[in-house]
C-alpha positions as CSV (number, residue, x, y, z in Angstrom):
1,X,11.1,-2.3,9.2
2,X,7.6,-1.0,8.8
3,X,4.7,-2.1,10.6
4,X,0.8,-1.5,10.4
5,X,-2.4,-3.3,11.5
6,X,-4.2,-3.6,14.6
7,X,-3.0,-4.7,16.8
8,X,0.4,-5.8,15.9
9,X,2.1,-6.8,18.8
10,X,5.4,-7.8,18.2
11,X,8.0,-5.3,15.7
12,X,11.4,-6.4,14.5
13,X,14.0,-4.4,13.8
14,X,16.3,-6.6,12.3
15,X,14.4,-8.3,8.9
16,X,12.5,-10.7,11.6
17,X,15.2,-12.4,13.3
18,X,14.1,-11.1,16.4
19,X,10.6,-9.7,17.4
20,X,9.8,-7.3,20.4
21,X,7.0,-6.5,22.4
22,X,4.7,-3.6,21.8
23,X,1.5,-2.6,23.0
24,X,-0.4,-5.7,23.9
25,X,-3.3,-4.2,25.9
26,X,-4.7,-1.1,23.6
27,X,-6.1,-2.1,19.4
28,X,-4.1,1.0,17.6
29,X,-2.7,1.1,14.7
30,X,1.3,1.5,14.2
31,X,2.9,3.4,11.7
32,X,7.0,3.6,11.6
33,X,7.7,6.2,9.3
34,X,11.2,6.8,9.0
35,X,11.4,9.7,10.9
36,X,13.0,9.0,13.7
37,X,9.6,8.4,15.7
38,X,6.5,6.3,16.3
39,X,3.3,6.6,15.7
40,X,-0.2,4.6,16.7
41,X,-3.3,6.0,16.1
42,X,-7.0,5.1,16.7
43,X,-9.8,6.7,15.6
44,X,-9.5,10.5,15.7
45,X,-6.2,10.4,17.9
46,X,-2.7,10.4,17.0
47,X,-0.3,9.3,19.0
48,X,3.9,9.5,19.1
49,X,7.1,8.0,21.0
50,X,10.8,8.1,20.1
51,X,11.0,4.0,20.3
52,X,8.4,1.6,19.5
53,X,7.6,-0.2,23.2
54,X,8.0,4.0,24.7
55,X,5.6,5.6,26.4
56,X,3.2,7.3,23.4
57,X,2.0,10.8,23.8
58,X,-1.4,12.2,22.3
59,X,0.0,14.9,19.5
60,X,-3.4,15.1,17.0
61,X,-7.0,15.0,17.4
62,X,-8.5,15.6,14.3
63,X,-11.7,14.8,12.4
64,X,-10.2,13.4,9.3
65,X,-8.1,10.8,11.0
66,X,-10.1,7.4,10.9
67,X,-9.1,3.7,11.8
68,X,-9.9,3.8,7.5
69,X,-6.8,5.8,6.8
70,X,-3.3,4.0,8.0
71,X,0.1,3.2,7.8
72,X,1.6,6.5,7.3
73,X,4.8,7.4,5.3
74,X,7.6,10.0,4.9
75,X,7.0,11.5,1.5
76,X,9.0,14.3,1.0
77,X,8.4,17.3,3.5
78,X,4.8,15.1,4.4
79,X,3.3,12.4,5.5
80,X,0.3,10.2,4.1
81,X,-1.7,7.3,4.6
82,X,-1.0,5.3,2.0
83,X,-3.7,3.4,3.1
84,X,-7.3,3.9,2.9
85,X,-10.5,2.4,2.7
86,X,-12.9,5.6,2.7
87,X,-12.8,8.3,0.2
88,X,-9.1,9.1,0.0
89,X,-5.8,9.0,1.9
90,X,-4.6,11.6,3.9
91,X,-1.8,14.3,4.0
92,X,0.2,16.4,7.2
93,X,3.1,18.5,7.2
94,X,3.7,17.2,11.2
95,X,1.1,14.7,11.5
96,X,-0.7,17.1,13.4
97,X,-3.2,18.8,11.1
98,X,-4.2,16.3,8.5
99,X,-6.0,17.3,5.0
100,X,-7.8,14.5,2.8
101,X,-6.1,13.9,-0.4
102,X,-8.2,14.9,-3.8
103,X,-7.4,13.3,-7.1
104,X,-7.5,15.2,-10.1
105,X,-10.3,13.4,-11.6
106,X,-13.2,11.4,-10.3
107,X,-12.8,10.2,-6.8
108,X,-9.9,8.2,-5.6
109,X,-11.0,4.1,-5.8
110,X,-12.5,3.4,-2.3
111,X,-9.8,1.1,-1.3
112,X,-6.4,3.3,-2.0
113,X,-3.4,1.6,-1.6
114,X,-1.0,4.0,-3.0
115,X,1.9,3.5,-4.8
116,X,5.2,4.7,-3.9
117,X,8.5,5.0,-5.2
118,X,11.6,7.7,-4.4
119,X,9.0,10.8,-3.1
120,X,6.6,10.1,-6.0
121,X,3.0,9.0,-5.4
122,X,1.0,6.5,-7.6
123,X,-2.6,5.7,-6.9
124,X,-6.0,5.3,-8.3
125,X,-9.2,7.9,-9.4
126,X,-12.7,6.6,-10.4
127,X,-15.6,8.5,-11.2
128,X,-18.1,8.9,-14.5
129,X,-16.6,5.4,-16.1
130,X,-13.2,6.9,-16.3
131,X,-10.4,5.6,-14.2
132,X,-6.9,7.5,-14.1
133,X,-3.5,6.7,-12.8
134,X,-2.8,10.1,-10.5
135,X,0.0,11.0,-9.9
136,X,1.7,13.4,-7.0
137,X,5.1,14.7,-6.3
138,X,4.7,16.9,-3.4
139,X,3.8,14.1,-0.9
140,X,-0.2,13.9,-1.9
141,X,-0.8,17.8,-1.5
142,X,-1.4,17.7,-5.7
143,X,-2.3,15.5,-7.9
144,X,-2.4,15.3,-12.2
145,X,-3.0,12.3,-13.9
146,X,-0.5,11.4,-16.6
147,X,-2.9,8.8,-18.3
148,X,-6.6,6.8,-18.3
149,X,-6.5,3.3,-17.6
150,X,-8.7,2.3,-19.9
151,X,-8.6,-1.2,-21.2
152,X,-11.0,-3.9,-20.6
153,X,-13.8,-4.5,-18.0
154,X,-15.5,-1.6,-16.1
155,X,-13.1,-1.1,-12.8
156,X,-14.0,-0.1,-9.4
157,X,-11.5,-0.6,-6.7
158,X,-7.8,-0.3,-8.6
159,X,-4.8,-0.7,-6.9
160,X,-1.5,0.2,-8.7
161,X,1.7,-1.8,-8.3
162,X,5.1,-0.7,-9.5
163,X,8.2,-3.1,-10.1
164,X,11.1,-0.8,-11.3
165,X,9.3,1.0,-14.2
166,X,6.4,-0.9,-15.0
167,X,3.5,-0.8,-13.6
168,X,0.7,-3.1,-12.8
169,X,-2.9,-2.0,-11.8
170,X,-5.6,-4.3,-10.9
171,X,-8.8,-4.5,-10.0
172,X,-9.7,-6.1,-6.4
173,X,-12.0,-9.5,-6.4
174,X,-11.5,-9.9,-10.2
175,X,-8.6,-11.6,-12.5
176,X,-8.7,-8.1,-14.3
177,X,-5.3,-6.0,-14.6
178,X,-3.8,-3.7,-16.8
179,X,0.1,-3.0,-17.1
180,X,2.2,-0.1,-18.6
181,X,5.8,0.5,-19.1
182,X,5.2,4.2,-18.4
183,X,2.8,6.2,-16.4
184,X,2.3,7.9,-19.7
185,X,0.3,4.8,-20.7
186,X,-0.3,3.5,-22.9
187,X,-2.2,0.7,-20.7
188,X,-2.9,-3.0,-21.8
189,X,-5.5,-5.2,-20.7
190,X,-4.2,-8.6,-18.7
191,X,-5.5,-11.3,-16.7
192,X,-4.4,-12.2,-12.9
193,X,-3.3,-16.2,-12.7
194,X,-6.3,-15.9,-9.8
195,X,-8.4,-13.7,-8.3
196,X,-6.6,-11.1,-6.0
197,X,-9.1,-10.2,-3.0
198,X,-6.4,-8.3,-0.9
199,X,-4.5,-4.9,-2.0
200,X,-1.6,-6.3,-0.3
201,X,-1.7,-9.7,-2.1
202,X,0.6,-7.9,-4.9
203,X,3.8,-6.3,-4.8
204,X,7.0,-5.4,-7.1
205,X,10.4,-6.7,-5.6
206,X,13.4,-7.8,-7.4
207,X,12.2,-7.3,-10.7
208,X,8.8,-8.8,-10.4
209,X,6.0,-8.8,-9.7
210,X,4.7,-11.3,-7.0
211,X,1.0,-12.5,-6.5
212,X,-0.4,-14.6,-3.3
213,X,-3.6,-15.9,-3.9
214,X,-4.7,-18.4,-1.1
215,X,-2.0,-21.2,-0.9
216,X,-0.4,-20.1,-4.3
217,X,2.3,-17.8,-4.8
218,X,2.9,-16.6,-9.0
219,X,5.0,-14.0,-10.0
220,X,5.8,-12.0,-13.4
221,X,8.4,-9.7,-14.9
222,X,5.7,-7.7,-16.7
223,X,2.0,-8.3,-15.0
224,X,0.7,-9.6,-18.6
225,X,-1.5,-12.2,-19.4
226,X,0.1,-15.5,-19.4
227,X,3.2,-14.7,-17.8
228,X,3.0,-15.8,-14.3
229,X,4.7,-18.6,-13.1
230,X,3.8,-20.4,-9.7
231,X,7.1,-20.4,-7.6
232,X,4.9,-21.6,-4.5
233,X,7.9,-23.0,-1.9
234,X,7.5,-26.6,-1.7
235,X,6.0,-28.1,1.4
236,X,4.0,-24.5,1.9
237,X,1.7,-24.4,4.7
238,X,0.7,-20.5,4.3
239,X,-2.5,-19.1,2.9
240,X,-4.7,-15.9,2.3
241,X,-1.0,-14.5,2.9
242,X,-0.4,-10.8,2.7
243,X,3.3,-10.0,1.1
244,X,5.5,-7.1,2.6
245,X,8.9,-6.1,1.3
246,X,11.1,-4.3,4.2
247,X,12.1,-0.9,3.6
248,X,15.5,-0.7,5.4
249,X,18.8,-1.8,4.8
250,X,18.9,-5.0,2.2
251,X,15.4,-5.0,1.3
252,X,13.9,-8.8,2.0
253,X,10.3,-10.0,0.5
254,X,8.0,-11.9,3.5
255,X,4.6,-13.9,2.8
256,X,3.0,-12.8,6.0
257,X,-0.2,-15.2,6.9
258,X,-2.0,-18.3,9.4
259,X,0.4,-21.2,8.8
């Protein structure tokens, strides 16, 4: 299971049947990569431990690492923060050195929240008016950008969502999405059932794709307008709930949020 945020204080390691103690006194952010370690990090220091409650030993100081950039990944022969809310992510062959990540074109969107799926990385580039998917294969080293997505309204901070092979990119605080079948485009303008303030408030599991907007919960094969149904559990307390999907073992979908 993978977890991020600061502080989280309790991991599970078994889909959430049970949670463990971690790191109560200290705000870092965690990162589980899948590497057989684990990682916090705060500001410009990385830290590492071979179990998550283990004693963490400083491995990185470096000037591009940022409470901005988190929840790093294995990609490949890197990692990245697939996370970022400054000018881009960013990339390390040992989580030691770190290089910031530069789209093709434009700028990547100031809130990247990048897409991933086998070792191939989706995310966002703005600059000039244009926006374009990029697109990286080498765990963010490189990017190219296989389309534009440009339908509809002027866009800002896109994220990109991928359920099997579509994809679904939207814009934060707006109804305004776009979906595609390929990254080669082309791209079609949609609407969101509501207004998605939170990169994490969409995700692709099971062959949808699932939106939590305050106490609702919609979700759509394909991302296009009019195609959202509300499958909101009955008797639902939850709201303004981030949704994670669980990267180990049977995969399992949680709405994660004050009940």
């Amino acid at each position: 299971i993978w977890s991020s945020g600061a502080p989280p204080y309790k991991y599970s390691d078994d889909h959430g049947v049970t949670w463990k103690s971690i790191d109560a006194t200290s705000n870092f952010y965690q990162s589980f990569p899948g590497d057989g370690f684990f990682y916090k990090h705060k500001t410009t220091s990385m830290y590492r431990a071979s179990t998550p409650g283990g004693t963490y030993t400083l491995i990185s100081s470096d000037a591009d690492l940022s409470d901005a950039r988190q929840d790093y990944r294995k990609v490949g022969s890197n990692y990245i923060s697939r996370v970022s809310t400054t000018s881009g992510p960013v990339y390390s062959a040992d989580m030691v050195t770190f290089t910031v990540c530069s789209p093709s074109a434009g700028a990547f969107s100031h809130y990247s929240y990048l897409c991933l799926t086998g070792t191939t990385l989706y995310g966002a580039a703005y600059g000039g008016g244009v926006t374009t998917l990029e697109k990286s294969t080498d765990g963010g080293a490189t990017w190219t950008s296989p389309s534009t997505i440009d339908a509809g309204a002027a866009k800002q901070n896109i994220v990109v969502v991928m359920n099997g092979t579509a994809f679904l990119a939207f814009d934060l605080a707006t109804t305004n999405a776009y979906t595609a079948t390929s990254d080669a485009g082309p791209w079609t303008a949609a609407t969101l059932p509501a207004t998605q303030n939170y990169s994490g408030g969409i995700v692709g599991f099971g062959g949808y794709f699932w939106s939590s907007v305050g106490t609702t919960l919609h979700r759509s094969t394909t991302g296009a307008t009019g195609t959202w149904t509300n499958v909101t559990p009955a008797g639902s307390t939850l709201n303004n709930c981030h949704i994670l999907v669980t990267n180990a073992g049977t995969p399992k979908l949680y709405l994660i949020g004050p009940s």
